[in-house]
ZANU-947744 format. One line per 4 residues: number of its first residue (from 1); for each residue x, y, z of N, C-alpha, C, O. Coordinates in nm, 4 decimals, m for minus. Layout:
ZANU-947744
NUM	X Y Z X Y Z X Y Z X Y Z  ...
//
This chain:
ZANU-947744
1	0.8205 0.1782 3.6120 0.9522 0.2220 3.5686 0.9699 0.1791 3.4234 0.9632 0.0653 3.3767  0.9984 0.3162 3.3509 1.0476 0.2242 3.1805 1.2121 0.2797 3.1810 1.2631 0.3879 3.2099  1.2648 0.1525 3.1353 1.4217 0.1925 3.0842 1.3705 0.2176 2.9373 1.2678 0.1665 2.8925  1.4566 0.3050 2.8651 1.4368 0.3357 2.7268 1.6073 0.3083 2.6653 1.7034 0.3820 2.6877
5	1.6071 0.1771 2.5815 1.6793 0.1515 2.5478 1.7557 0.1589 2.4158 1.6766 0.1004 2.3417  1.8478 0.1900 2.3481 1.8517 0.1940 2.2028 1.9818 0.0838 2.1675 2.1034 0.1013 2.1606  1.9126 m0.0126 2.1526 1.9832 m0.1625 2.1357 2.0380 m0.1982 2.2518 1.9451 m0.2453 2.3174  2.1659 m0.2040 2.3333 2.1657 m0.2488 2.4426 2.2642 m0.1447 2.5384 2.3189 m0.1857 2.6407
9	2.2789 0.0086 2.4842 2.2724 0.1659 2.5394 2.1650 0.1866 2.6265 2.0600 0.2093 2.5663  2.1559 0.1864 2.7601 2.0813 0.2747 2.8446 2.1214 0.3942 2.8142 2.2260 0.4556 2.8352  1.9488 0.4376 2.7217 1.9802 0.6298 2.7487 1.8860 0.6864 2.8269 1.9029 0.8060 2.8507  1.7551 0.6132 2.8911 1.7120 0.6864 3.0100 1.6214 0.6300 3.1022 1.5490 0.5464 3.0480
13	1.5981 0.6474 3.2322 1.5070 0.5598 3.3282 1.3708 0.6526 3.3482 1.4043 0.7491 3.4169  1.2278 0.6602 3.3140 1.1661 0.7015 3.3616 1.0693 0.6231 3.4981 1.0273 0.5075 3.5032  1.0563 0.7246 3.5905 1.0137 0.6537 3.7214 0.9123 0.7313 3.7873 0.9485 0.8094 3.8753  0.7551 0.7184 3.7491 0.6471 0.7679 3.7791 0.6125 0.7684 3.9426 0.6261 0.6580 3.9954
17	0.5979 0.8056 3.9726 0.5995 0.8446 4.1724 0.5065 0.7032 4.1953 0.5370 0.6124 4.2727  0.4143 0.7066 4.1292 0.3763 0.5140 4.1627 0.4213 0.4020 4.1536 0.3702 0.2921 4.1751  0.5589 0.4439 4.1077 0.6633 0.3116 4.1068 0.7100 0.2830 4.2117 0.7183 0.1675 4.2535  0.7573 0.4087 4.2855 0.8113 0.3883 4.4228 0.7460 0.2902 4.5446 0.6348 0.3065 4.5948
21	0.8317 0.1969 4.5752 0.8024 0.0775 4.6446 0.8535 0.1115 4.7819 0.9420 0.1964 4.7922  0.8074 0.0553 4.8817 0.8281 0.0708 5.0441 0.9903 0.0376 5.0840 1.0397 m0.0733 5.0635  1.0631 0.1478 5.1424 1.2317 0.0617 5.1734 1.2881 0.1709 5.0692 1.2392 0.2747 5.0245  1.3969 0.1126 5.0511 1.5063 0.1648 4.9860 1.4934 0.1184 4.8522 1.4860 m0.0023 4.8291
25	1.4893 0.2271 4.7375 1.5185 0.1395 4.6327 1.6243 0.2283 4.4982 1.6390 0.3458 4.4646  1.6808 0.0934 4.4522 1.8093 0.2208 4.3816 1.7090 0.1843 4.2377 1.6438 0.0848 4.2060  1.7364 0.3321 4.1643 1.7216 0.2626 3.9745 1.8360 0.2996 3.8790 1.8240 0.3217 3.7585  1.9991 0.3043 3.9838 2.0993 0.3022 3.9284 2.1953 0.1502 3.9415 2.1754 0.0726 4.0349
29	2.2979 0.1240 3.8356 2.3859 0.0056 3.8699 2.5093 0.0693 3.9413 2.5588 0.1727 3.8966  2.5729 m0.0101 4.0840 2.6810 0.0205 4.0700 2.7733 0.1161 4.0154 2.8358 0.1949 4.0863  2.7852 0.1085 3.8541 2.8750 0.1117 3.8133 2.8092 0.2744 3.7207 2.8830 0.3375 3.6450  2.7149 0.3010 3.7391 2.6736 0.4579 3.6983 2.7475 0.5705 3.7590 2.8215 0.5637 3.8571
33	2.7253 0.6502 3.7055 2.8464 0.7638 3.7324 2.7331 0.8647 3.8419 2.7844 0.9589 3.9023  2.5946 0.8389 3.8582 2.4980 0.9291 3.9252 2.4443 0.7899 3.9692 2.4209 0.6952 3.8941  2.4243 0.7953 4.1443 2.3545 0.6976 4.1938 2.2278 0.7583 4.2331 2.2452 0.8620 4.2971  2.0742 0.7179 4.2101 1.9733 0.7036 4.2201 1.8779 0.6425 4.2783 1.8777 0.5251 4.2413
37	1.7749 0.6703 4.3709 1.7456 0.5637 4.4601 1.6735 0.6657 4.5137 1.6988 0.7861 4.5126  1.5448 0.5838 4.5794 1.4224 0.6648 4.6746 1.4083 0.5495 4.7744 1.4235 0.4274 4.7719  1.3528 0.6944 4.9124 1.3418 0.6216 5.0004 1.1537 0.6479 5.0766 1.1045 0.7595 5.0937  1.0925 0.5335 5.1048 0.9577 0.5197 5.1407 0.9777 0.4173 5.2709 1.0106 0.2987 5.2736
41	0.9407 0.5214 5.3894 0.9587 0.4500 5.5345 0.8049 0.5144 5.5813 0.7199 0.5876 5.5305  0.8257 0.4351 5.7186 0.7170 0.5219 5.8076 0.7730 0.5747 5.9138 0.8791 0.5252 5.9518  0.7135 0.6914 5.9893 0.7636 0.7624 6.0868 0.8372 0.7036 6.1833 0.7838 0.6014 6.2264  0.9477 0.7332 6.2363 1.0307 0.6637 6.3304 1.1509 0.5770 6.2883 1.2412 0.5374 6.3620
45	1.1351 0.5539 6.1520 1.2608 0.4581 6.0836 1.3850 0.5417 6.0495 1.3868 0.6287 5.9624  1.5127 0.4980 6.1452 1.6691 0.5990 6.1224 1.7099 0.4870 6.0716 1.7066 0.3666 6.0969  1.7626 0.5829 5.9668 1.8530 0.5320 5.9121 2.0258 0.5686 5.9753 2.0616 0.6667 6.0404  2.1043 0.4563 5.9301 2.2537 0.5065 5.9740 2.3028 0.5894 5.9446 2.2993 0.6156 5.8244
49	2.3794 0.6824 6.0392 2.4386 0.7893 6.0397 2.5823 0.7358 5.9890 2.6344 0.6394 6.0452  2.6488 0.8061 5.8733 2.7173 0.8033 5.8008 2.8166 0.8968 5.7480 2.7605 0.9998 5.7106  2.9643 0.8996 5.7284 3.0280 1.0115 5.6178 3.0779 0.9280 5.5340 3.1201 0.8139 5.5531  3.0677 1.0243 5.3872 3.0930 0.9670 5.2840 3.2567 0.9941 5.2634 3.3108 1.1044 5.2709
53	3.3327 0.8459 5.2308 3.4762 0.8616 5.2449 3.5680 0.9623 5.0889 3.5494 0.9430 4.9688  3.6426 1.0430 5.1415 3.7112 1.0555 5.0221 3.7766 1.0097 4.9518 3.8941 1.0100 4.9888  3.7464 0.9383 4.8015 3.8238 0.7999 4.6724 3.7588 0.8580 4.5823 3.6458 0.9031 4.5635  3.9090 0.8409 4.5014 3.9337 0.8862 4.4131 3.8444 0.7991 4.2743 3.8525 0.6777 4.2557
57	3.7507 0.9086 4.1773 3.7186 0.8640 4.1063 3.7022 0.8555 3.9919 3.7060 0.9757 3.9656  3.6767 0.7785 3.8419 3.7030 0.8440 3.7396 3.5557 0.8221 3.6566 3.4816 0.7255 3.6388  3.5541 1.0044 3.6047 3.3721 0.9902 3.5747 3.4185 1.0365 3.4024 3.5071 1.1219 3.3969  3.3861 1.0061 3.3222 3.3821 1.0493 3.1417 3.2701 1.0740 3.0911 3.2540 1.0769 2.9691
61	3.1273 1.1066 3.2196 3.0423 1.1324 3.1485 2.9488 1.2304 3.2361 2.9685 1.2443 3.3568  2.8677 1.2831 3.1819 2.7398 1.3754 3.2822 2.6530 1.2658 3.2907 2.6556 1.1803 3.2021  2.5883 1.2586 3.3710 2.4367 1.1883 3.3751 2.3942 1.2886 3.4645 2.4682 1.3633 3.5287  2.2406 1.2856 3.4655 2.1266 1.3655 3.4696 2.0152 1.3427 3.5054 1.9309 1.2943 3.4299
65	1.9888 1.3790 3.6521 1.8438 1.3778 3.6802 1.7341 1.4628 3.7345 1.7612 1.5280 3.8354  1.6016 1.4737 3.6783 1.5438 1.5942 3.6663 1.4115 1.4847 3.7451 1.3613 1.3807 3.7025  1.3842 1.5687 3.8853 1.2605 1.5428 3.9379 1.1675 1.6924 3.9175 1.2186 1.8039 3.9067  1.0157 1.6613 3.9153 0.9669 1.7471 3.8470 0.8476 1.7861 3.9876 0.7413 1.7333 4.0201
69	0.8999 1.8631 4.0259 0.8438 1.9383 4.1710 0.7052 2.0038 4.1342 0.6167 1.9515 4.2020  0.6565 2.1023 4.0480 0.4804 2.1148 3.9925 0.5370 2.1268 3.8521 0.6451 2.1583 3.8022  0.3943 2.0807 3.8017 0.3984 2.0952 3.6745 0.3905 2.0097 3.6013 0.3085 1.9224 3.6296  0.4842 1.9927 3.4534 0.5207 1.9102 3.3966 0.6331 1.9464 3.2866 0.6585 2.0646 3.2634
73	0.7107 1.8241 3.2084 0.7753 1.8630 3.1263 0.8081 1.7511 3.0159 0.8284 1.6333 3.0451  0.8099 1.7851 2.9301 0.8023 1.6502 2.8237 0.9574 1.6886 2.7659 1.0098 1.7890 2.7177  1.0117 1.5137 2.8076 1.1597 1.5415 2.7868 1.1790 1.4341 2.6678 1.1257 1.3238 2.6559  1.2876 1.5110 2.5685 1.3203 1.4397 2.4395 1.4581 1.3530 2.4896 1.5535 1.3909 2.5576
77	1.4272 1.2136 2.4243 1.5759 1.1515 2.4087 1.6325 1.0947 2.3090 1.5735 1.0051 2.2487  1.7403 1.1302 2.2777 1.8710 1.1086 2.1806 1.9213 0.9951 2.2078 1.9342 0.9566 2.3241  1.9626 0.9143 2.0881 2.0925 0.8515 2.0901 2.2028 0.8981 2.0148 2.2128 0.9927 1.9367  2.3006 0.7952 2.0618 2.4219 0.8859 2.0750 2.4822 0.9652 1.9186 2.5474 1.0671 1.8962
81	2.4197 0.8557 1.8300 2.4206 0.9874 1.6824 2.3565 1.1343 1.6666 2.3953 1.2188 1.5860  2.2310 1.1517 1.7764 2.1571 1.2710 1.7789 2.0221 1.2567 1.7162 1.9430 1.3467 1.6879  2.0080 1.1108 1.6974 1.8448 1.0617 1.6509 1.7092 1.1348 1.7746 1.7310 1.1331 1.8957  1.6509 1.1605 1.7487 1.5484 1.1307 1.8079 1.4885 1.0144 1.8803 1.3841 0.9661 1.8364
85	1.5299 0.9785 1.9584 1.4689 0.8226 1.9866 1.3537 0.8316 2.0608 1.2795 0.7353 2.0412  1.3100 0.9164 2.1427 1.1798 0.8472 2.2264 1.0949 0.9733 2.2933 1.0093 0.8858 2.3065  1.0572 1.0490 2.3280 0.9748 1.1956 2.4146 0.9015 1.0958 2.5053 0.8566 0.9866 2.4705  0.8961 1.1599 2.6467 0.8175 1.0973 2.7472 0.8015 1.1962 2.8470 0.8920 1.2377 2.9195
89	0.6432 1.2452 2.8489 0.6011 1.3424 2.9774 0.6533 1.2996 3.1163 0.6532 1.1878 3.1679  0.6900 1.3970 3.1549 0.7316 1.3926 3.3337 0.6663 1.4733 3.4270 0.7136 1.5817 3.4610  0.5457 1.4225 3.4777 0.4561 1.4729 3.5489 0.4894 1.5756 3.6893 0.5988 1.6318 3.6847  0.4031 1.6031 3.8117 0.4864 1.6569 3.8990 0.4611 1.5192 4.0355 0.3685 1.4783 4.1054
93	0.5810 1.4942 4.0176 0.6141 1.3570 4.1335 0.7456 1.2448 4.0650 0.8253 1.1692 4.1205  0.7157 1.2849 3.8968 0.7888 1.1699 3.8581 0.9549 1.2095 3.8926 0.9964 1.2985 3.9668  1.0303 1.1135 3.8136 1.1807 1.1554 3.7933 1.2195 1.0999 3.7016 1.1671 0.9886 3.6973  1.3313 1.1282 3.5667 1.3850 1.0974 3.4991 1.5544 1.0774 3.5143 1.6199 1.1707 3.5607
97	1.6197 0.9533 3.4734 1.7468 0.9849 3.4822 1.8249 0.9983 3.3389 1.8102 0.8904 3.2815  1.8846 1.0678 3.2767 1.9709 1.0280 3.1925 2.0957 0.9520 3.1731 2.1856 1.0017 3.2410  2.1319 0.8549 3.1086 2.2392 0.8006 3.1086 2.3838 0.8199 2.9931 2.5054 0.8332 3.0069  2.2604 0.8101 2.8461 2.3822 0.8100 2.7808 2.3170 0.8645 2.6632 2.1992 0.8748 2.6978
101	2.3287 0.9091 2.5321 2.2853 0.9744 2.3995 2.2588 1.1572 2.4811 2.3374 1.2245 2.5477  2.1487 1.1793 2.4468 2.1265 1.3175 2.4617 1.9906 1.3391 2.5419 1.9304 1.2434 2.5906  1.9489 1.4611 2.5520 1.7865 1.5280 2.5676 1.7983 1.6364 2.5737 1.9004 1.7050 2.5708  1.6247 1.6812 2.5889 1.5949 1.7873 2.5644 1.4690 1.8374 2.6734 1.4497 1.7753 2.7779
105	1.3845 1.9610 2.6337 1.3112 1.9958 2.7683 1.2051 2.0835 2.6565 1.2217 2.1647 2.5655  1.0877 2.0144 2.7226 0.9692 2.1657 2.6647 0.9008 2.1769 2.8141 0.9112 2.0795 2.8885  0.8538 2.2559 2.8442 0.8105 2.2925 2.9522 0.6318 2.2847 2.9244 0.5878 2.3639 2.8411  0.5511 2.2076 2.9813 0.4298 2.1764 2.9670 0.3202 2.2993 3.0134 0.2287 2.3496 2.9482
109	0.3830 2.3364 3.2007 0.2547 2.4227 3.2384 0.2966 2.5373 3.3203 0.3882 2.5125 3.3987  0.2592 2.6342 3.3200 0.3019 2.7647 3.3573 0.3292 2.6992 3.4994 0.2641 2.6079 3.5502  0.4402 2.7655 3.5532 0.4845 2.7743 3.7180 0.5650 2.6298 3.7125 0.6042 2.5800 3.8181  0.5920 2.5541 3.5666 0.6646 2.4335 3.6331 0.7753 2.4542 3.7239 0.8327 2.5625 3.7128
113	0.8163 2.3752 3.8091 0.8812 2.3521 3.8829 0.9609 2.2246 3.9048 0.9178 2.1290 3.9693  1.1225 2.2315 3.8259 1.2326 2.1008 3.8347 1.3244 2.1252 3.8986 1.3793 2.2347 3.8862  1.3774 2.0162 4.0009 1.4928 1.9836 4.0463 1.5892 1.9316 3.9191 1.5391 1.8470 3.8450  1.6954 1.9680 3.8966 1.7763 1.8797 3.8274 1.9203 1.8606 3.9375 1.9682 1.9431 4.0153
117	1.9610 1.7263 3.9088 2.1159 1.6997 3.9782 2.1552 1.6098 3.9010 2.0889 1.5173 3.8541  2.3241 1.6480 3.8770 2.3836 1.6007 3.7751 2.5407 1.6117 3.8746 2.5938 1.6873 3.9559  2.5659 1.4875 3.8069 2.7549 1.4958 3.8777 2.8424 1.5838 3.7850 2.8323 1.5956 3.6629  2.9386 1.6486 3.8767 3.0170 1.7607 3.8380 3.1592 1.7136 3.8631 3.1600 1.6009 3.9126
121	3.2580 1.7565 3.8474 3.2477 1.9046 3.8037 3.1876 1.9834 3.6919 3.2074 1.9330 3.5814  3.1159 2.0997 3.6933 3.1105 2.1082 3.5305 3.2147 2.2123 3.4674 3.2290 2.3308 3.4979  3.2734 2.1485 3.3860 3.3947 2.2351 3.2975 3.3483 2.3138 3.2000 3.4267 2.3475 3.1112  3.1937 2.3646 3.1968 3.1352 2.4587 3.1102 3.0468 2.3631 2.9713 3.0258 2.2428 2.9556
125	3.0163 2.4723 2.8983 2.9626 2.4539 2.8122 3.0271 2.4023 2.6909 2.9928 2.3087 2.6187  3.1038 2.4633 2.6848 3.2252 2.4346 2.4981 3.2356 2.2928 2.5670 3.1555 2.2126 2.5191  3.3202 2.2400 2.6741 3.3571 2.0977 2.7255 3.2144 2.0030 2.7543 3.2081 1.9044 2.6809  3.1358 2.0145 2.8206 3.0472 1.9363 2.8602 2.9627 1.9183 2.8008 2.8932 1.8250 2.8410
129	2.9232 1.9780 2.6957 2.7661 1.9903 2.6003 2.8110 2.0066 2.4389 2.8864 2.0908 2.3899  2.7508 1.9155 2.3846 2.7739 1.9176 2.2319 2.5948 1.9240 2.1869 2.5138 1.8314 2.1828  2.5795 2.0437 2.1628 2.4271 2.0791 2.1142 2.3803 1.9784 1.9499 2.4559 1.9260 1.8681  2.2324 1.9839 1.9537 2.1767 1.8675 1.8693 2.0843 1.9555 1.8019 2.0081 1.9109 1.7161
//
């Protein structure tokens, strides 16, 4: 797992499918607006059956995460001036989260294939996205 930091701004978690450890594991805090976390059991392990309660919450930001199903994709990251700070390939297994500055996407190999999930609502483009 690398956090990519720009002074003491989390702007992104990369998490190579060989990071993933046995059990439950989160690579979000609390207090993130997108919770994150993989799960590695063996056959037969239930987990609790659960509903998630309705509370009220207050989010001021997108965060962003892109698992990369085939392929690959080499994703750019920003801080929050619109620097360039860091590019890091995302293979097919890894996952990236975004937290805070910006990114970007080149697409590595024909037929890639990404999941992205991001918390919403989204209020569009003019509101949610300030292009770099």
């Amino acid at each position: 797992m690398k956090v990519i930091r720009d002074g003491g701004l989390k702007l992104a978690t990369f998490i190579s499918k060989s990071d993933i450890a046995e059990g439950l594991s989160f690579y979000s805090e609390d207090s993130d607006f997108v919770q994150v976390g993989t799960w590695s059991y063996d056959k037969g392990k239930r987990l609790a059956d659960h509903i998630h309660n309705i509370v009220d919450r207050e989010v001021n930001r997108t965060q962003e995460v892109i698992y990369v199903i085939r392929g690959g994709v080499k994703a750019f990251i920003y801080s929050e001036d619109s620097r360039l700070f860091a590019e890091t390939l995302v293979k097919e297994g890894d996952f990236m989260i975004f937290w805070n500055g910006g990114h970007g996407y080149e697409i590595m190999e024909d037929g890639t294939i990404v999941l992205e999930v991001k918390n919403g609502p989204f209020l569009g483009v003019e509101k949610d996205k300030r292009l770099i």
